[in-house]
Chimera marker file (.cmm) of the C-alpha trace (Angstrom):
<marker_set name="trace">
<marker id="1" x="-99.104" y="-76.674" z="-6.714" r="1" g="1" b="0" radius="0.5"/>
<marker id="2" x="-100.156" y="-74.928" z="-3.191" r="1" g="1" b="0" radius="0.5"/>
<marker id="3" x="-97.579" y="-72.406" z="-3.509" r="1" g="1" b="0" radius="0.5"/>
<marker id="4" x="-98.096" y="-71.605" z="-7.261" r="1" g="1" b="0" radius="0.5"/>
<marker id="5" x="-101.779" y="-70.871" z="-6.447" r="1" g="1" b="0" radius="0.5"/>
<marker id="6" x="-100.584" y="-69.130" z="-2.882" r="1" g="1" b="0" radius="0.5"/>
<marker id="7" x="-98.118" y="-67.020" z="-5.141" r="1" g="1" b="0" radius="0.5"/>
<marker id="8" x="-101.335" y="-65.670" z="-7.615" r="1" g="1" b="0" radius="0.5"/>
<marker id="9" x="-103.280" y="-64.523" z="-4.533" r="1" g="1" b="0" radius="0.5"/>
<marker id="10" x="-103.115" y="-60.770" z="-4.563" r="1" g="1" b="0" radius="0.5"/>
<marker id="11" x="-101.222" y="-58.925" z="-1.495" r="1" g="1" b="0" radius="0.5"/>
<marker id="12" x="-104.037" y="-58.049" z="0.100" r="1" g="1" b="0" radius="0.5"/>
<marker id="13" x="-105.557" y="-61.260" z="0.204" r="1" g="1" b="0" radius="0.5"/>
<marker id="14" x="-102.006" y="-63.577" z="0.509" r="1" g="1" b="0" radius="0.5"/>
<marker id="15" x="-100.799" y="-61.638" z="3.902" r="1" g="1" b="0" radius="0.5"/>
<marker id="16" x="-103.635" y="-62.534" z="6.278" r="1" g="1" b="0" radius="0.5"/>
<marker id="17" x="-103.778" y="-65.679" z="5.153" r="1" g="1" b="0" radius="0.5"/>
<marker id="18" x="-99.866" y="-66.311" z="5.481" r="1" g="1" b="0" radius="0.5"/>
<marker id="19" x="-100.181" y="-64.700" z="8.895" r="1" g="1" b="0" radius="0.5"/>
<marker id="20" x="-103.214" y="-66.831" z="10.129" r="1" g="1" b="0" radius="0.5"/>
<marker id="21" x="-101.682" y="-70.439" z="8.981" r="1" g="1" b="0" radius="0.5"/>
<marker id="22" x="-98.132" y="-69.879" z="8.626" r="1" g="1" b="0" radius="0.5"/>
<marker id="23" x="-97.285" y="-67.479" z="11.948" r="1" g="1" b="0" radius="0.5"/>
<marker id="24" x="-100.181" y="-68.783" z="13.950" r="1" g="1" b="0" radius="0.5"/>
<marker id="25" x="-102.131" y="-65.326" z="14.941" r="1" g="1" b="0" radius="0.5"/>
<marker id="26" x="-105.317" y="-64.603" z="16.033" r="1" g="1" b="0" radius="0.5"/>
<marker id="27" x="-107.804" y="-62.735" z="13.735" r="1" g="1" b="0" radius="0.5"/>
<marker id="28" x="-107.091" y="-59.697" z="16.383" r="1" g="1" b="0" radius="0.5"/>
<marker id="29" x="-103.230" y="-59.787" z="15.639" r="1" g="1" b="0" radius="0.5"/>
<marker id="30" x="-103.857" y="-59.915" z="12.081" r="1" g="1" b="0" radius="0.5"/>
<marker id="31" x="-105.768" y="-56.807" z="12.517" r="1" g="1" b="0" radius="0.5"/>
<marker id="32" x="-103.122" y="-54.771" z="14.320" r="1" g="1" b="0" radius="0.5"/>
<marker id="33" x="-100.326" y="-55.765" z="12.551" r="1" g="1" b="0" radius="0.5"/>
<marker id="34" x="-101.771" y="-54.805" z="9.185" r="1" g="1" b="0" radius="0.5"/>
<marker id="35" x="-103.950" y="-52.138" z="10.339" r="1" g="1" b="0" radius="0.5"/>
<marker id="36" x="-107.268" y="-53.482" z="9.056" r="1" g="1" b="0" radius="0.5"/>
<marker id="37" x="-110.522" y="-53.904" z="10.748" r="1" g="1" b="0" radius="0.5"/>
<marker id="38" x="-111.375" y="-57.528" z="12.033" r="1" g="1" b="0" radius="0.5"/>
<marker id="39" x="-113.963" y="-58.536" z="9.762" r="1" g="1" b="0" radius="0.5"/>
<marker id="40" x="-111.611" y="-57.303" z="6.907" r="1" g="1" b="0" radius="0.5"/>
<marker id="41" x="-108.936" y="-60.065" z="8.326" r="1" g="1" b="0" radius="0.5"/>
<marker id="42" x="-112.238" y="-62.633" z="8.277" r="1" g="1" b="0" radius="0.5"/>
<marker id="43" x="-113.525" y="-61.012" z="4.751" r="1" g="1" b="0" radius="0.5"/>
<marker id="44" x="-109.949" y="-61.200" z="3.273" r="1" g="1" b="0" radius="0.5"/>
<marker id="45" x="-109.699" y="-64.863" z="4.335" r="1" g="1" b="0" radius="0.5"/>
<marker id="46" x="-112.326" y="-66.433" z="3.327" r="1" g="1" b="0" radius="0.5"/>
<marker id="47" x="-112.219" y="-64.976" z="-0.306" r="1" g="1" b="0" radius="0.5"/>
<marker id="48" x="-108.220" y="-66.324" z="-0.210" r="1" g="1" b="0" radius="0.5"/>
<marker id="49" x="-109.212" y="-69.729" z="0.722" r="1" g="1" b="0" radius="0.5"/>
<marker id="50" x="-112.121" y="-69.742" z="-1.453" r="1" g="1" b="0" radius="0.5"/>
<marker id="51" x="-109.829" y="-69.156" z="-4.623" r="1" g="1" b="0" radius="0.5"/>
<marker id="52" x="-106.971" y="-71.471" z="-3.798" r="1" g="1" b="0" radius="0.5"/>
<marker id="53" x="-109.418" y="-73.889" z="-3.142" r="1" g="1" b="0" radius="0.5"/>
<marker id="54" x="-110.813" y="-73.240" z="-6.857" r="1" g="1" b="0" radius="0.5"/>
<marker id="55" x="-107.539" y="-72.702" z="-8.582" r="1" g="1" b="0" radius="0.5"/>
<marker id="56" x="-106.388" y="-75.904" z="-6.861" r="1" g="1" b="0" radius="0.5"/>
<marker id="57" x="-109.394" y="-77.864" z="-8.533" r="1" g="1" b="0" radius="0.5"/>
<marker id="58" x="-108.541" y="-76.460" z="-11.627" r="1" g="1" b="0" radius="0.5"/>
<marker id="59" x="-105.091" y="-77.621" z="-11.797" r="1" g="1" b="0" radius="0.5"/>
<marker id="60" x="-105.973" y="-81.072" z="-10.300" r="1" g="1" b="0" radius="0.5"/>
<marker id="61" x="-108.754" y="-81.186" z="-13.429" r="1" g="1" b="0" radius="0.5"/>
<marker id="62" x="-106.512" y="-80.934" z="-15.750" r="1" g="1" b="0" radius="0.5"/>
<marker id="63" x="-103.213" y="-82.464" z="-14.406" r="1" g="1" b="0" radius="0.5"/>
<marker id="64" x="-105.418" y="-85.632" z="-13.693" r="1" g="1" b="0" radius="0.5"/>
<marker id="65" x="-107.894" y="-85.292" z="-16.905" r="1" g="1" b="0" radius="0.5"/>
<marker id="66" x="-110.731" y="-86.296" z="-14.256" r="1" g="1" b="0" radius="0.5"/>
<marker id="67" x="-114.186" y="-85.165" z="-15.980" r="1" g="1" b="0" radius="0.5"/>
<marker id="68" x="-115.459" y="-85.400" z="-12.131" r="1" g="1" b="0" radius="0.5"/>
<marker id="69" x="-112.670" y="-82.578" z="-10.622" r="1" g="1" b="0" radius="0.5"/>
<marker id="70" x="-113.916" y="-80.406" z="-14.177" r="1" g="1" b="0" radius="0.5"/>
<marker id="71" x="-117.466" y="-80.873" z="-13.263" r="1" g="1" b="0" radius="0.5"/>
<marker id="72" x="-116.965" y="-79.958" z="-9.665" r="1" g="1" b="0" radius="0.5"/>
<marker id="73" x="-114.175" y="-76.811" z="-10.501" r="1" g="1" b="0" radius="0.5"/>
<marker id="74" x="-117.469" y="-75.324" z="-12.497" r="1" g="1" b="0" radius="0.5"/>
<marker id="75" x="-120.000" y="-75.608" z="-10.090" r="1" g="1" b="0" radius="0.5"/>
<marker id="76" x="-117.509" y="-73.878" z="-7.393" r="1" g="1" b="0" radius="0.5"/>
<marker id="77" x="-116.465" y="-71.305" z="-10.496" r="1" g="1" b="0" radius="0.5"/>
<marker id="78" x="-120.185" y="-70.593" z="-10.415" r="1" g="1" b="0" radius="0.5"/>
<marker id="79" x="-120.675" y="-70.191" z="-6.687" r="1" g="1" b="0" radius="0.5"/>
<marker id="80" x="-117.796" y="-67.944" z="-6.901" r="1" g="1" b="0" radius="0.5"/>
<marker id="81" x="-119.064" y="-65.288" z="-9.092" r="1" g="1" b="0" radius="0.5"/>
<link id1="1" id2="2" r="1" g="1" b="0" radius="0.2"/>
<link id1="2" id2="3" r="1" g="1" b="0" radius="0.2"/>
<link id1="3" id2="4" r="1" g="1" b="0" radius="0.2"/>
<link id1="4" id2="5" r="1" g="1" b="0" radius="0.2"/>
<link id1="5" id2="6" r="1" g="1" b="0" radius="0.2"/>
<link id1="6" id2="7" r="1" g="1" b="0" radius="0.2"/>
<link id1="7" id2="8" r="1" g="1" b="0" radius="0.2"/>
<link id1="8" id2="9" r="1" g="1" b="0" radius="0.2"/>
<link id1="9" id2="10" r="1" g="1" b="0" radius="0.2"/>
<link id1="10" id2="11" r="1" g="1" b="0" radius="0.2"/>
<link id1="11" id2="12" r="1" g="1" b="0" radius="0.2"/>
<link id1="12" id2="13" r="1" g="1" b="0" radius="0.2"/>
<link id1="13" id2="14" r="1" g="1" b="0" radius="0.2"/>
<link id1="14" id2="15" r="1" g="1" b="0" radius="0.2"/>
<link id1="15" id2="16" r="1" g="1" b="0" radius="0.2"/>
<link id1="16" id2="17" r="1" g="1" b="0" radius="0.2"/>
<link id1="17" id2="18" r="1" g="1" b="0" radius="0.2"/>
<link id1="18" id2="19" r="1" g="1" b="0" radius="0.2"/>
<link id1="19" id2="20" r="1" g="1" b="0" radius="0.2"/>
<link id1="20" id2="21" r="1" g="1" b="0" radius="0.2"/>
<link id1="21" id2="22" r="1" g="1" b="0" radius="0.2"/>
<link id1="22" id2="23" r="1" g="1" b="0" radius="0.2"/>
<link id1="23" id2="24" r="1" g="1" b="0" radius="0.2"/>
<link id1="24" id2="25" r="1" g="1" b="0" radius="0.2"/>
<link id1="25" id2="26" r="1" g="1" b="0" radius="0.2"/>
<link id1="26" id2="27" r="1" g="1" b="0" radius="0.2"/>
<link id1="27" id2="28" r="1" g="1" b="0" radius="0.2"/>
<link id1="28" id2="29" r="1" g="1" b="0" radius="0.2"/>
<link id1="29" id2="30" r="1" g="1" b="0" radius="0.2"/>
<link id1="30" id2="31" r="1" g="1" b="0" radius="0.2"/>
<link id1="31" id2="32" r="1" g="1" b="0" radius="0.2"/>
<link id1="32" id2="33" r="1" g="1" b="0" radius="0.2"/>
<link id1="33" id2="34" r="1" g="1" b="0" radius="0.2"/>
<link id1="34" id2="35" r="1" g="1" b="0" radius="0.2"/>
<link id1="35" id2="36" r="1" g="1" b="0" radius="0.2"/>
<link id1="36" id2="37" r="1" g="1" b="0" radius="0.2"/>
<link id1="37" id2="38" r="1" g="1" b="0" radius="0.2"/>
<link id1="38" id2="39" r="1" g="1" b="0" radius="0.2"/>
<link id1="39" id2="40" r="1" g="1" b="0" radius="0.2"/>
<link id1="40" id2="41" r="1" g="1" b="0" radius="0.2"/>
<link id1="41" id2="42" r="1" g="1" b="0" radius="0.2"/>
<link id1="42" id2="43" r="1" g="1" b="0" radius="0.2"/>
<link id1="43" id2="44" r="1" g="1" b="0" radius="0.2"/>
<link id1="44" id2="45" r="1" g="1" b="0" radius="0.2"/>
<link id1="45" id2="46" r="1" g="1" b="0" radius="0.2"/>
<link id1="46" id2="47" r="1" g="1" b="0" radius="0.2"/>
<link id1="47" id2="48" r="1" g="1" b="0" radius="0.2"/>
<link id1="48" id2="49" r="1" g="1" b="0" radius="0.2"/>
<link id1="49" id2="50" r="1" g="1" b="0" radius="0.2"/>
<link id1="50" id2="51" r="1" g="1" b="0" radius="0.2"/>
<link id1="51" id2="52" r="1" g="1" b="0" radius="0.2"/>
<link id1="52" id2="53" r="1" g="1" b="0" radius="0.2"/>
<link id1="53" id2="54" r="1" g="1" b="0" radius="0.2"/>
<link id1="54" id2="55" r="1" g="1" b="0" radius="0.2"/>
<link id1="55" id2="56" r="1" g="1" b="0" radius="0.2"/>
<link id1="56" id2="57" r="1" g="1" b="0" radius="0.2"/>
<link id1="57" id2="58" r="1" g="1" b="0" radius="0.2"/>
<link id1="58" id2="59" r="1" g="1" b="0" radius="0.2"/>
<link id1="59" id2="60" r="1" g="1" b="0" radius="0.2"/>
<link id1="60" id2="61" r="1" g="1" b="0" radius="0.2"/>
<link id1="61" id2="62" r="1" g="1" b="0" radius="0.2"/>
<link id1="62" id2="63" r="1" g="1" b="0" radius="0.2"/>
<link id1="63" id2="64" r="1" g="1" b="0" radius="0.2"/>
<link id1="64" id2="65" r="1" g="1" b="0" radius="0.2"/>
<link id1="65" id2="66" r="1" g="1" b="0" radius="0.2"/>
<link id1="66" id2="67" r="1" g="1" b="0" radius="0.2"/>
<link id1="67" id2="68" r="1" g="1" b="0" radius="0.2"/>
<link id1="68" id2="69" r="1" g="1" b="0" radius="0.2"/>
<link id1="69" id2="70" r="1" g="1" b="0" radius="0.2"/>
<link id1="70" id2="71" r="1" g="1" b="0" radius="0.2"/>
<link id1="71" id2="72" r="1" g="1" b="0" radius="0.2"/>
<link id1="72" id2="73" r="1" g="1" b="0" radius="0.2"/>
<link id1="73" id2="74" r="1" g="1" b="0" radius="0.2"/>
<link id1="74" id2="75" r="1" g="1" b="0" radius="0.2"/>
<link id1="75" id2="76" r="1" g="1" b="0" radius="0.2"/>
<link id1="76" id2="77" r="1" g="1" b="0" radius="0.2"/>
<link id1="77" id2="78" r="1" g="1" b="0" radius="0.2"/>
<link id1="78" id2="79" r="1" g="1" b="0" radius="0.2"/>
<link id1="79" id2="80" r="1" g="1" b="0" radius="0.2"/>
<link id1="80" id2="81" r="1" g="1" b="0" radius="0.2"/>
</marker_set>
């Protein structure tokens, strides 16, 4: 379920945040190895957390059928836009 939402991330948003959990680098070696201002790294990663967290909550809704998760997924979808 991680990975399928990890996979819909676009590139942009999917390498800084494979390089910052998966490789272990610091915002700064983010930076240089993709050639991006720091506070795009930061930027980049908290919008790529933010929507696997709410594609996550999606799928959990409706795998479990839990009106709660549903209820919740919509206030974050909200928040989101």
């Amino acid at each position: 379920m991680v990975q399928a939402a990890l996979d819909e991330l676009p590139e942009k948003h999917k390498s800084p945040l494979i390089l910052f959990y998966m490789e272990d680098m610091t915002y700064q070696e983010i930076a240089d190895v993709l050639e991006i201002p720091i506070g795009t790294v930061m930027s980049r990663l908290a919008r790529a957390k933010k929507r696997i967290k709410r594609e996550l909550l999606i799928k959990m809704g409706k795998k479990a059928g839990l009106k709660k998760i549903v209820s919740l997924t919509s206030i974050l979808m909200q928040e989101v836009k």
